[in-house]
C-alpha positions as CSV (number, residue, x, y, z in Angstrom):
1,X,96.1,-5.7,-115.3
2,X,98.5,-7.8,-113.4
3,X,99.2,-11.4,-114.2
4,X,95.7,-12.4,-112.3
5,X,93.2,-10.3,-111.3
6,X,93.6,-11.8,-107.7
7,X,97.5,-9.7,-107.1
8,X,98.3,-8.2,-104.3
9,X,101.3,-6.0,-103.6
10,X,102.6,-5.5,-100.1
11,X,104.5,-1.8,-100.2
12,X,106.6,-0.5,-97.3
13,X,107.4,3.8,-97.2
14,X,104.3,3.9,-99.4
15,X,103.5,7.6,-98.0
16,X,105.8,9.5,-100.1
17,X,108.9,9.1,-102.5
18,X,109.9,6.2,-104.5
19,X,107.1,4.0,-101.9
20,X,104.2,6.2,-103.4
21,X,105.3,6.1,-107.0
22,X,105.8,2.6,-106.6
23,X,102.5,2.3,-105.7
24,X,101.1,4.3,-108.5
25,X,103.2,1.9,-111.0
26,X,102.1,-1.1,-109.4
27,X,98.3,0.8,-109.4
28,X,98.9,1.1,-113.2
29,X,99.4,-2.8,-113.7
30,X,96.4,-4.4,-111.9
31,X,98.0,-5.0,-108.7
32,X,96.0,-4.5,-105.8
33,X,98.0,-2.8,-102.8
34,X,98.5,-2.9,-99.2
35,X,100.1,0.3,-98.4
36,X,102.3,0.5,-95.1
37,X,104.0,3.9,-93.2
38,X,103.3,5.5,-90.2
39,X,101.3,8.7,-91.7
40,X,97.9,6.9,-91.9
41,X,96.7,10.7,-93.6
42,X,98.9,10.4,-96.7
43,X,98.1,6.7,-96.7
44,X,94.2,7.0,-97.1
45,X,94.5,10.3,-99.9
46,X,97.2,7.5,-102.0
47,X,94.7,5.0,-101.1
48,X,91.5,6.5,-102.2
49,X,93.6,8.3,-105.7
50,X,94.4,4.5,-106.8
51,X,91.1,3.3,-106.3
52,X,89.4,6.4,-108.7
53,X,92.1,6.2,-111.1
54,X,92.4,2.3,-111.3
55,X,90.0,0.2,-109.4
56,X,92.2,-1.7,-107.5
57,X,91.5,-2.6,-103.9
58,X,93.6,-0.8,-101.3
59,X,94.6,-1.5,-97.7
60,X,95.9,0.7,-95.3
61,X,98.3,-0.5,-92.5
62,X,99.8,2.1,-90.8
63,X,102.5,0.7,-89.1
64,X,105.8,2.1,-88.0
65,X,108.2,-0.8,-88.8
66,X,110.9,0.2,-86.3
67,X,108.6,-0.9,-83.6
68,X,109.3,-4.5,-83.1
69,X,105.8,-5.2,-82.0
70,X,104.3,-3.4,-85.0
71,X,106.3,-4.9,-87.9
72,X,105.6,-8.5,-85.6
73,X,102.3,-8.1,-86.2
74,X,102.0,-6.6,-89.6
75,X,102.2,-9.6,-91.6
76,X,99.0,-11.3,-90.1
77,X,97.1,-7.6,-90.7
78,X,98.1,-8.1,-93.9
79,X,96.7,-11.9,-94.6
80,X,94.0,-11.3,-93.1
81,X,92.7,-8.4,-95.3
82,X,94.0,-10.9,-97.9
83,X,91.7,-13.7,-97.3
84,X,88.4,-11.4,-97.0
85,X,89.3,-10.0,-100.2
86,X,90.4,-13.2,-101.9
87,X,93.6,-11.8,-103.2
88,X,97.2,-13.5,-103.3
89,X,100.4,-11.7,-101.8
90,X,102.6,-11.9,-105.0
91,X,105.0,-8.9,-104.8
92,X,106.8,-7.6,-101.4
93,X,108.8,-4.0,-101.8
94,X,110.9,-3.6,-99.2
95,X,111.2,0.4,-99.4
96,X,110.7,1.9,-96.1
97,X,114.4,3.6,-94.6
98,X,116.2,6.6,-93.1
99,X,119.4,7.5,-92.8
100,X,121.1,10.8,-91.3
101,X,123.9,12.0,-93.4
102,X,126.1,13.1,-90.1
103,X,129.6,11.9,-88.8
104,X,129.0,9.1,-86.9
105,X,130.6,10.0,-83.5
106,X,127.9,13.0,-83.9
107,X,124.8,10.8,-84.2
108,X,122.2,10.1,-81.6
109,X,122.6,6.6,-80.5
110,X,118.3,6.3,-80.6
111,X,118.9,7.1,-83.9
112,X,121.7,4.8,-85.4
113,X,119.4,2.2,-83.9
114,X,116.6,3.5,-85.3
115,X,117.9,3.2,-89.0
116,X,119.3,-0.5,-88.3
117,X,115.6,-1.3,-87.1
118,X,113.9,0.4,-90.1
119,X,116.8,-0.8,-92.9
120,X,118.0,-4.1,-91.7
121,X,115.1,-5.3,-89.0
122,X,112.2,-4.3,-90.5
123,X,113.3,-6.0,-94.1
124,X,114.5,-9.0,-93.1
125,X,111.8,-9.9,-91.1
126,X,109.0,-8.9,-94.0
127,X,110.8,-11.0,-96.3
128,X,110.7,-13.8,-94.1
129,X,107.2,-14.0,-93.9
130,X,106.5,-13.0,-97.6
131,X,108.8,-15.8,-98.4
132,X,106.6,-18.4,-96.0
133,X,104.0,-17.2,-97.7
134,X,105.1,-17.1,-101.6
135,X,106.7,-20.6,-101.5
136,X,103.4,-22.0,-100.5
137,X,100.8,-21.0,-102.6
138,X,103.5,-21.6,-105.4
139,X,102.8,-18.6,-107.7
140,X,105.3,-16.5,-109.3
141,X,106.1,-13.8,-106.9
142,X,108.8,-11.3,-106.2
143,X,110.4,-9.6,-103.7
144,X,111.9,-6.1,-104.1
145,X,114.4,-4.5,-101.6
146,X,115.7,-0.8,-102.6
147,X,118.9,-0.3,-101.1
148,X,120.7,2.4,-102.4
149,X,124.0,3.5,-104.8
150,X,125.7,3.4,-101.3
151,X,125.6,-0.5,-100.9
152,X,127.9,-0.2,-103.7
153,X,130.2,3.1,-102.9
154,X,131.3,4.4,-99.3
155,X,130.0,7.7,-98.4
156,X,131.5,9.7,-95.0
157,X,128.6,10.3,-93.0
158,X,126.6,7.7,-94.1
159,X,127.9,5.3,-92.0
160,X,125.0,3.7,-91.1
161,X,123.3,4.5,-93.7
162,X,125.3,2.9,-96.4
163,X,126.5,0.1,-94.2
164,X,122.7,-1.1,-94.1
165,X,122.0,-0.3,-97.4
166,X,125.5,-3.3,-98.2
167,X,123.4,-5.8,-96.2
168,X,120.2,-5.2,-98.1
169,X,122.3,-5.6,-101.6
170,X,124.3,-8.6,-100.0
171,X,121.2,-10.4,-98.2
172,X,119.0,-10.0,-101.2
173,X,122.0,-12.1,-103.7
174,X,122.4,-15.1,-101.5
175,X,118.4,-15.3,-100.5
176,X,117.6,-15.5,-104.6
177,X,120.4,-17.9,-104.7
178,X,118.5,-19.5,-102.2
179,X,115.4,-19.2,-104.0
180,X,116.3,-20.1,-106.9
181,X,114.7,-23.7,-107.5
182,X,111.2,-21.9,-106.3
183,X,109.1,-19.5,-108.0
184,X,110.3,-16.6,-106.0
185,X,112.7,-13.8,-107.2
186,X,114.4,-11.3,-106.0
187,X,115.7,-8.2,-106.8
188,X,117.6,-5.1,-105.3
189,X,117.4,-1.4,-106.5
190,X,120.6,0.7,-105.7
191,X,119.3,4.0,-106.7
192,X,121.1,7.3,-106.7
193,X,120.3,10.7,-105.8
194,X,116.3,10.8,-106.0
195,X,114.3,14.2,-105.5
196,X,112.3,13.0,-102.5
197,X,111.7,14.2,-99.0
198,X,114.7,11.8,-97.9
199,X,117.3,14.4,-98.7
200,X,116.2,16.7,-96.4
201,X,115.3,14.2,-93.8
202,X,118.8,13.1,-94.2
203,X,119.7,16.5,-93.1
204,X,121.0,17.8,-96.5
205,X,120.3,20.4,-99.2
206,X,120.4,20.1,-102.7
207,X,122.7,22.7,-104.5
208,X,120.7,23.9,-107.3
209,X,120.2,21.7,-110.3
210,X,122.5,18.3,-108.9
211,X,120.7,15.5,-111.8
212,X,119.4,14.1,-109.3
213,X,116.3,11.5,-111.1
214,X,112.6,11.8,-110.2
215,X,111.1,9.5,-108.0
216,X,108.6,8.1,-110.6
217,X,110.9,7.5,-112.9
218,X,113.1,5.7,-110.7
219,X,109.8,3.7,-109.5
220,X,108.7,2.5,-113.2
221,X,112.4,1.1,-113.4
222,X,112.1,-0.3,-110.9
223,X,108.8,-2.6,-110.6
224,X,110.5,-3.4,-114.4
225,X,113.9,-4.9,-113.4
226,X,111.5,-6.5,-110.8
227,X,108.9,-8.2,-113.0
228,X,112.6,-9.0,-115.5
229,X,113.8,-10.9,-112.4
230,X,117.3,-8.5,-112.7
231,X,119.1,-9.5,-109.3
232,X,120.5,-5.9,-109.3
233,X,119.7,-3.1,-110.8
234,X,121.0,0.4,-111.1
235,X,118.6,3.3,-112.7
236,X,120.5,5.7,-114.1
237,X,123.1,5.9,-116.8
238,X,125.1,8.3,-114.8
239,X,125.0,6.2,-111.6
240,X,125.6,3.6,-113.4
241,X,128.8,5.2,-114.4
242,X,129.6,6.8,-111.3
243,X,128.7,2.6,-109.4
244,X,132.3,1.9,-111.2
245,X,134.2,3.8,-108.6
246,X,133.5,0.9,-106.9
247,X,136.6,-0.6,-108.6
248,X,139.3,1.9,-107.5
249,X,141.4,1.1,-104.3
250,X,139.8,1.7,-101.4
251,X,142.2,4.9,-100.6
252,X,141.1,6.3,-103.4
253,X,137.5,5.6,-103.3
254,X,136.3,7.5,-99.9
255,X,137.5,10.6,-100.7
256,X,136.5,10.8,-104.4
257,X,132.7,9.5,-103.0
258,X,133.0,12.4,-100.3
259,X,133.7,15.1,-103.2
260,X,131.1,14.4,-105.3
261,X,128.4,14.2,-103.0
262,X,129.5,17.6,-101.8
263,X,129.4,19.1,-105.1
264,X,125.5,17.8,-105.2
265,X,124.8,18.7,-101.5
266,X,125.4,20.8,-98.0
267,X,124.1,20.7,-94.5
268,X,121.3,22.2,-93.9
């Protein structure tokens, strides 16, 4: 079980991907959940597999979070469920996001506002009310943002992709520096190429065997470096390897990112 019997988890882009095995992990532990994404349908199978399997309470806010009036409101859906259940909010993961792997001049402007909403918006404002809420009942609680390996290394034509994913990384340092004299941590995952739906979404395909690491296993490590209190954390040897680019000059470092993401992917 989870530290108390009384844990809640909050999890954003619970319907598939890293979100659902996060949930499953979390599932594992004790925690009870409250599982958030617009597909209600995949919410309620996730929801009613974790109860069987674990016994954990489950609730199921379907939500999407790039609707200001939605992700306004979720917070208070989510307390509320909370206090008829007598559970505590201890763990926040921030993993709802979208990105479109596209030149920028080429993107839909609905769309590169649509990923700022989801990526930056939606986060930030979760946090803040998580936050409210952790530093006042005074538990140990955490919050955990996935970003992405591109927070740390430039991709072309994930422009807005990767530039949101460098303000997740960079907001979620200073706010733990900000926490630090509370009970609140916080961590950020910057995970590499992960075999979920998002690749497609993305408008890619993968080209054949890429080592790209499975979404559960990236999940475990996760709700680890989380429950550690890492600040960062990077799961993978080989993008842990491949995060040093990062180092080169910046002439060099766009084009060498470029390359290897074509030798993993193409346009669909």
């Amino acid at each position: 079980m989870a530290r108390g019997n009384d844990e809640a988890a909050l999890v954003t882009g619970a319907s598939s991907g890293i979100g659902r095995d996060i949930a499953r992990d979390l599932a594992r532990r004790g925690y009870h959940l409250l599982l958030v994404a617009r597909r209600r349908d995949r919410l309620v199978d996730l929801a009613e597999e974790l109860r069987q399997a674990h016994g954990i309470r489950c609730a199921i806010l379907d939500a999407d979070l790039a609707d200001r009036e939605q992700l306004n409101g979720l917070m208070s859906r989510a307390t509320e469920w909370l206090a008829t259940q007598g559970l505590t909010l201890t763990m926040l993961v921030n993993n709802a996001g979208s990105g479109l792997w596209q030149w920028f001049a080429q993107q839909p402007r609905e769309t590169v506002q649509r990923d700022i909403d989801l990526n930056v918006t939606a986060l930030t404002t979760l946090t803040h009310d998580f936050v409210h809420l952790a530093t006042r009942h005074g538990r140990p609680a955490q919050v955990l943002n996935i970003a992405s390996l591109a927070a740390l290394l430039p991709v072309a034509r994930y422009t807005v992709y990767g530039g949101t994913k460098a303000y997740v990384l960079q907001f979620s340092e200073i706010l733990r520096y900000e926490l630090r004299d509370t009970r609140v941590s916080v961590t950020c995952v910057c995970p590499g190429g992960v075999k979920t739906e998002f690749v497609e979404l993305a408008g890619q395909q993968l080209k054949g065997d890429t080592g790209m690491m499975e979404s559960a296993q990236v999940a475990r490590l996760s709700v680890d470096a989380a429950l550690r209190g890492d600040a960062r954390y990077i799961p993978g040897v080989l993008n842990k390897a491949s995060s040093l680019v990062r180092f080169l000059p910046r002439a060099l470092r766009l084009p060498i990112v470029e390359k290897s993401m074509l030798v993993a992917v193409q346009e669909k």
